[in-house]
C-alpha positions as CSV (number, residue, x, y, z in Angstrom):
1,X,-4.8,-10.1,19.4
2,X,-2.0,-7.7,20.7
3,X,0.2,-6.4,17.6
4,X,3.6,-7.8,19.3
5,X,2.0,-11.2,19.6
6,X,1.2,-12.0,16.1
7,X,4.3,-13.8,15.1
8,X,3.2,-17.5,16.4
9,X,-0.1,-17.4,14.8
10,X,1.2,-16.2,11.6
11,X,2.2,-19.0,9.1
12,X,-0.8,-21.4,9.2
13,X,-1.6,-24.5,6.5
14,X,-4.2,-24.1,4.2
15,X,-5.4,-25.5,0.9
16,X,-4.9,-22.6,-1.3
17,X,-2.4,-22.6,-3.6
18,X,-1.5,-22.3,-6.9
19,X,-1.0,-25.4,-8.9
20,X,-0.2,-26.5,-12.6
21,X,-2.5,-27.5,-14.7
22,X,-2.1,-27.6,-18.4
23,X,0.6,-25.5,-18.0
24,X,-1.6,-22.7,-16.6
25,X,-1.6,-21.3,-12.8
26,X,-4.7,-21.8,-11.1
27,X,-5.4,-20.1,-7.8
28,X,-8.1,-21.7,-5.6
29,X,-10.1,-18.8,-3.9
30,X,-11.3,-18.3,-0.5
31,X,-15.3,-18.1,-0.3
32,X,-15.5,-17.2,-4.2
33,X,-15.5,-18.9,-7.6
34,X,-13.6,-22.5,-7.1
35,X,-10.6,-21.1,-9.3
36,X,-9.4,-18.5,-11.6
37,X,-7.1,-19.5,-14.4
38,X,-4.5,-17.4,-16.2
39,X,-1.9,-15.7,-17.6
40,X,-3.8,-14.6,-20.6
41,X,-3.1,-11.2,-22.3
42,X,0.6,-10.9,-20.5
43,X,2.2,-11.1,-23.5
44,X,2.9,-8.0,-24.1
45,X,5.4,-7.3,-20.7
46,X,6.6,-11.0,-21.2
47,X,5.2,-11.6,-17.9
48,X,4.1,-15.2,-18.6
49,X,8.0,-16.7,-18.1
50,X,8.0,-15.0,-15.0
51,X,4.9,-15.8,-13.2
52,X,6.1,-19.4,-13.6
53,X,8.6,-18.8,-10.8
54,X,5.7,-18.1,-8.4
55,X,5.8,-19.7,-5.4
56,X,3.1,-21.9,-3.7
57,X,1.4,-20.1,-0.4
58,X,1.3,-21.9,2.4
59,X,0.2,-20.1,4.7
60,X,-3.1,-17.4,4.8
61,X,-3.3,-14.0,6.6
62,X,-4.1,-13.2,10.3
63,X,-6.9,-10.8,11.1
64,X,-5.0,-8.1,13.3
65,X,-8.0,-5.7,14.1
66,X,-11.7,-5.4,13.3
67,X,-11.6,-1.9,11.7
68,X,-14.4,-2.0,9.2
69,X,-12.5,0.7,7.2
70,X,-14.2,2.1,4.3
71,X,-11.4,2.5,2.3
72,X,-8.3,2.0,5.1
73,X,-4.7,3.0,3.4
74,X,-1.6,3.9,4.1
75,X,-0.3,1.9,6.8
76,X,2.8,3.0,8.9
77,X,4.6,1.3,11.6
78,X,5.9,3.1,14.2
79,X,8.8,1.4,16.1
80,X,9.0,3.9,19.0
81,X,5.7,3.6,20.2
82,X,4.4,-0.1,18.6
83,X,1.9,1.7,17.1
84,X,0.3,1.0,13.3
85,X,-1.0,4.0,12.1
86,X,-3.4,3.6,8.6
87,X,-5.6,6.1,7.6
88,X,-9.9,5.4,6.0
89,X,-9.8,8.0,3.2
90,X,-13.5,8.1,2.8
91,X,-14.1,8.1,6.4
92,X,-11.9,11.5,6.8
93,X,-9.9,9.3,10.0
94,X,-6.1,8.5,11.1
95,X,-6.4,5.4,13.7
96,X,-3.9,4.2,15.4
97,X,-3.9,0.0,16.2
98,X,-2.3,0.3,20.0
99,X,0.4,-3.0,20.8
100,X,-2.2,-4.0,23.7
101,X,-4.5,-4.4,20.4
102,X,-6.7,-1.7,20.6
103,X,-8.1,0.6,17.7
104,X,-8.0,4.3,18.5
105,X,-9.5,7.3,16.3
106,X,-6.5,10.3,16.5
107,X,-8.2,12.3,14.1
108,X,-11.1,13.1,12.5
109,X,-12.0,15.9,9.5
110,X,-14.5,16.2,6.8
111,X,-11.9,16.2,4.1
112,X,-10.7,13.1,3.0
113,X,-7.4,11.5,4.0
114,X,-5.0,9.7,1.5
115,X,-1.4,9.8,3.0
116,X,0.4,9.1,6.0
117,X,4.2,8.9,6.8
118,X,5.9,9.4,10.2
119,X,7.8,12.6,11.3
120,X,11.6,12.6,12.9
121,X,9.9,14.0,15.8
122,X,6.9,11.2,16.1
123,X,4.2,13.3,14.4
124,X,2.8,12.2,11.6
125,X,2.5,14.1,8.0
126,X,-0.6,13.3,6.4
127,X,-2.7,14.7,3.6
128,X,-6.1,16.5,3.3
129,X,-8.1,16.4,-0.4
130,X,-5.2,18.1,-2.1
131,X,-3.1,20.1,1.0
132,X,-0.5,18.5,3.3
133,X,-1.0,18.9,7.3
134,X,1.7,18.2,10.0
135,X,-0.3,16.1,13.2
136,X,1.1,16.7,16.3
137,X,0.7,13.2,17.8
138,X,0.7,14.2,21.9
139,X,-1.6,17.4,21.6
140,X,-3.5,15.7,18.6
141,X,-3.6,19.0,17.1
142,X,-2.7,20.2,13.4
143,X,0.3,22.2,13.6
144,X,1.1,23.6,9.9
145,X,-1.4,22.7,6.8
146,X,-0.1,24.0,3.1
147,X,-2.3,25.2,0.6
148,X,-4.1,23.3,-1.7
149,X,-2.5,22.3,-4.8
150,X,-5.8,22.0,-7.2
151,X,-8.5,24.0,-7.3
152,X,-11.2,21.9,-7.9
153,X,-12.6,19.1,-5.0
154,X,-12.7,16.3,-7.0
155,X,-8.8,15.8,-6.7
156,X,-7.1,14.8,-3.6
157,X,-3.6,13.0,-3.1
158,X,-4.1,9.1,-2.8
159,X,-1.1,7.0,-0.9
160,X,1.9,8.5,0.1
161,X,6.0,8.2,1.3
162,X,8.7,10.0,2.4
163,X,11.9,9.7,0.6
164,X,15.8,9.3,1.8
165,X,16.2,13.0,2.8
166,X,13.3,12.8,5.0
167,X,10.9,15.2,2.1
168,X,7.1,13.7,1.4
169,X,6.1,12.4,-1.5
170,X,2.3,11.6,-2.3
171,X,0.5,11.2,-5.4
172,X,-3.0,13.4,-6.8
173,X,-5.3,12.0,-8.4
174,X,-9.0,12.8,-9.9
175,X,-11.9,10.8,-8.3
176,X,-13.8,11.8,-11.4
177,X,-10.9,9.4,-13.9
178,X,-10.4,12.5,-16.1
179,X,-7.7,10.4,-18.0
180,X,-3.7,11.3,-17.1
181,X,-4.3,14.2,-14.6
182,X,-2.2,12.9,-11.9
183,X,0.7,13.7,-10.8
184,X,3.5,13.0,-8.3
185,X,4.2,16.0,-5.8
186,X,7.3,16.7,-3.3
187,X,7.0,18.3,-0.1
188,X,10.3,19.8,1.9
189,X,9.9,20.9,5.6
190,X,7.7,24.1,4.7
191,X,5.5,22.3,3.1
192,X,6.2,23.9,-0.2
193,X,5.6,21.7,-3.6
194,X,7.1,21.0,-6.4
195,X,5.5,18.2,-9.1
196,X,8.7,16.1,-10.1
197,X,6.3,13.0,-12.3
198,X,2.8,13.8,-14.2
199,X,0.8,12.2,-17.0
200,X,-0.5,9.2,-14.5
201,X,-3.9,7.7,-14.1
202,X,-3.9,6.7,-10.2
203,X,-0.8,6.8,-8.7
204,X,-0.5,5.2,-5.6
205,X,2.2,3.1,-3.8
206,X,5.6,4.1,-3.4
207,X,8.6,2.9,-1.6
208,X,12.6,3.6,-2.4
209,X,15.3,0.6,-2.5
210,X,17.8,0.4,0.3
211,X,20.7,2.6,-1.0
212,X,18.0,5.2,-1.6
213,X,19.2,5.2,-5.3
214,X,16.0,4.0,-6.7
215,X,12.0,4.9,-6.3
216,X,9.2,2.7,-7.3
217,X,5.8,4.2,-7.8
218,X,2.4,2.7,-8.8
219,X,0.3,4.0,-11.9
220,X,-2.7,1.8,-10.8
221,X,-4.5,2.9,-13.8
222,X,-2.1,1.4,-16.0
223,X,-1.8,-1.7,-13.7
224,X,2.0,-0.8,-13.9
225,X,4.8,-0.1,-11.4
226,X,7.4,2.0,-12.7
227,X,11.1,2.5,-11.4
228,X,13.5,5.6,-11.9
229,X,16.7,6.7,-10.6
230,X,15.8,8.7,-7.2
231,X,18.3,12.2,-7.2
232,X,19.6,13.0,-4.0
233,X,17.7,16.7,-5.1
234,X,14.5,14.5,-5.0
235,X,14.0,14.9,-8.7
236,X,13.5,11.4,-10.7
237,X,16.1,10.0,-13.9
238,X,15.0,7.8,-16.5
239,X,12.0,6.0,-16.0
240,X,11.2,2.7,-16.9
241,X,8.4,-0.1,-16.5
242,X,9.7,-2.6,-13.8
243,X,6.4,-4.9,-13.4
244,X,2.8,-4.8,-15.2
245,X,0.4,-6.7,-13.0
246,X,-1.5,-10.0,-14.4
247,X,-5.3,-8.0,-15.6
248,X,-6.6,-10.8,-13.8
249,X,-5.8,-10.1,-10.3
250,X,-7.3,-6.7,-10.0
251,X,-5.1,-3.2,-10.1
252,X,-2.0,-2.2,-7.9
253,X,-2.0,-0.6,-5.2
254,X,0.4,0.0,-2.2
255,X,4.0,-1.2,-2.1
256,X,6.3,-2.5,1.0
257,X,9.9,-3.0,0.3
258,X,11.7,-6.5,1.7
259,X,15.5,-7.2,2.7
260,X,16.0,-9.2,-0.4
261,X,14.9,-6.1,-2.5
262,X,11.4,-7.7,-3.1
263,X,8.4,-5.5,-3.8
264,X,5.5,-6.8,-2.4
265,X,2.6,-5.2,-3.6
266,X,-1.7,-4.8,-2.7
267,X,-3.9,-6.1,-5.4
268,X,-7.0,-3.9,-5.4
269,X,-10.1,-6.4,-6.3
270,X,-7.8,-9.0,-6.5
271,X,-7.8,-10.5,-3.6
272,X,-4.2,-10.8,-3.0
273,X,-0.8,-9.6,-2.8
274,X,2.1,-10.3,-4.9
275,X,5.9,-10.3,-4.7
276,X,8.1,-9.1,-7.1
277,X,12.0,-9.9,-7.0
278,X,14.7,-6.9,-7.5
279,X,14.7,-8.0,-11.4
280,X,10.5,-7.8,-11.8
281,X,10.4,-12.0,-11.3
282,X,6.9,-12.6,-10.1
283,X,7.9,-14.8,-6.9
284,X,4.9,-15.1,-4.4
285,X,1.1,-15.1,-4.2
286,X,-0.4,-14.5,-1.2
287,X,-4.2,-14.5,-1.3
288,X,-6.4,-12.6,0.9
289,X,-10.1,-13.3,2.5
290,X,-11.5,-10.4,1.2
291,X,-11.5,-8.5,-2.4
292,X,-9.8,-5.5,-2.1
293,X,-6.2,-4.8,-0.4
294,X,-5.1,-1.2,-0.4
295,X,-1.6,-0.7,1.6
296,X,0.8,-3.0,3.2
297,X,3.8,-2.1,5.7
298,X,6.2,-3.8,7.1
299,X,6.6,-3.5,11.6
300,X,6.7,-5.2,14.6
301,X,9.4,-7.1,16.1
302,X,12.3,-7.6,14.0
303,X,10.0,-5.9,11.4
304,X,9.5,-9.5,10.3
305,X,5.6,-9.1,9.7
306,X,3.9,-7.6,6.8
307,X,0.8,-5.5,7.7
308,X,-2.3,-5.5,5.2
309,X,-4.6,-2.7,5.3
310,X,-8.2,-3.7,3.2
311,X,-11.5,-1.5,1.8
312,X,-15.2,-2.3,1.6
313,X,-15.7,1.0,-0.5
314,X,-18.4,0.4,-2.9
315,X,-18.9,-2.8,-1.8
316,X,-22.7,-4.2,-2.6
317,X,-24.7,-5.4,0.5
318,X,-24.3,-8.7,-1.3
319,X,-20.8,-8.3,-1.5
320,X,-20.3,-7.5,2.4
321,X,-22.7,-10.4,3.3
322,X,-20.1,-12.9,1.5
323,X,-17.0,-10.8,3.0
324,X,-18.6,-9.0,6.2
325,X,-14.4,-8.6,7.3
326,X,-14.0,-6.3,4.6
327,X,-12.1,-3.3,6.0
328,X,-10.1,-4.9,8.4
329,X,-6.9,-4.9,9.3
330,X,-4.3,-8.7,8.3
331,X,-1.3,-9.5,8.8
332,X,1.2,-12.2,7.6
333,X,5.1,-13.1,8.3
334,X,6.7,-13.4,5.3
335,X,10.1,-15.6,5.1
336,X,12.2,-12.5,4.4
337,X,11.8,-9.3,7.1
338,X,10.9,-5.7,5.4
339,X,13.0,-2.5,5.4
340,X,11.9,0.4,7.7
341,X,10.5,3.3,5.9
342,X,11.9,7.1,5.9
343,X,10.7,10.0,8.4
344,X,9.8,13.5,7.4
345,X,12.4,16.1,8.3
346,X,10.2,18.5,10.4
């Protein structure tokens, strides 16, 4: 289905949604166990009060593309070209979903690939285990690649964004879970670094509020999504828990940023995606066909529809025979548009 026809076909009935029953939530599931109830242990953030503002869904995602990505991430809409960039980490790959509907390889490299953000220019900034590489996008060529910022292999940066003044922001991580390791790293246009927030599990997901005042970042580790006070220098304030996601519903993973200063965020082995008012309100639910949403973006026309990247990473035969679409690419049209994300200042 071409990316700039998805609109019409994106709000559809369906019987799953979330219902009361003895004052509990309980989610009907797509192809899985009949229904999952909760909160339980949410205590602790006071998130039980909030999640009874969630919403019912009424409508279920639209496969955009058949990408079978191992671990796809990192979505980015360019609004130039009509072109959804995402990246497979494991597979080493940036792809690019064409607005005719066609998925194209860019790039290919034996390291792995965690981030992706768009350049001023229409390049693309991505990342490499734990270096940063500019992509020329017409000569598909690396043009500048920084040095690594860990010496040993099992760390690589995982999810990334640029902020306000056009500087890239990604997150490292260990593969091998060697406790609080990870860090949050800046990059300016010579692709030096600078760490400006450590002592995380997984970080992942980030996205800045519409004034540019404010960054949210994901610890998905800690199933928590932080917010601090974004300096114009690119250092962070004061930072303070804005959401802890229900242990239920998987981990957190990437964010998109709506009009209404929603954050909607991926639920890694959760098999949804959840919306989050300005004030940390859990508002929406919107469950996915699959088990494991990584990154979501908002593009197309209006940038009224909210991409949804997905993994089949170390998914059981068993597991892919009950969701064989694992790895593809969904989208959905929420009732409120998204905000366009920042370029890097080449």
């Amino acid at each position: 289905m071409p990316v700039t026809h998805l609109a019409g076909a994106l709000c559809r009935p369906t019987d799953c949604t979330l219902r009361t029953s003895n004052s509990q939530h309980i989610a009907t599931r797509f192809n899985e166990y009949s229904s999952v109830s909760y909160p339980r242990d949410l205590g602790r953030v006071q998130v039980a009060e909030r999640w009874s503002r969630i919403k019912e869904c009424n409508y279920v995602p639209v496969k955009v593309a058949n990408t079978r990505a191992d671990l796809g991430e990192s979505l980015v809409w360019d609004e130039r070209s009509g072109v959804l960039y995402f990246v497979d980490i494991s597979g080493g790959r940036i792809n690019g979903l064409t607005p005719d509907g066609e998925v194209e390889c860019l790039y290919e490299s034996a390291a792995r690939i965690g981030a992706l953000a768009l350049t001023d220019r229409g390049n693309l900034i991505f990342t490499e285990d734990a270096s940063v590489a500019l992509f020329d996008v017409p000569t598909r060529k690396v043009s500048q690649h920084s040095a690594s910022v860990h010496p040993r292999s099992t760390y690589r940066f995982n999810d990334g964004a640029c902020d306000p003044q056009g500087r890239f922001v990604t997150g490292l991580m260990d593969e091998a879970l060697s406790g609080n390791t990870g860090a949050l790293f800046r990059f300016d246009w010579q692709l030096s670094d600078q760490v400006i927030h450590d002592d995380m599990g997984l970080p992942t997901g980030l996205a800045w509020s519409q004034d540019g005042h404010t960054v949210y970042f994901v610890d998905s580790a800690a199933r928590a999504i932080y917010r601090a006070e974004y300096l114009i220098e690119g250092r962070l304030g004061a930072v303070t828990l804005f959401a802890e996601t229900p242990a239920e519903l998987g981990r957190p993973d990437g964010l998109a940023l709506d009009r209404e200063g929603g954050l909607w965020v991926c639920q890694y082995h959760g098999s949804c995606l959840l919306r989050y008012d300005r004030h940390g309100y859990l508002t929406d639910q919107v469950l996915m066909p699959v088990p494991c949403p990584t990154s979501c973006c908002f593009g197309g026309p209006g940038m009224n529809t909210l991409y949804i990247s997905t993994a089949r990473y170390d998914m059981t035969p068993e597991d892919l025979h009950h969701y064989p679409d694992a790895g593809d690419l969904y989208a959905i049209r929420p009732e409120t548009g998204g905000v366009a994300r920042h370029s890097f200042k080449e």
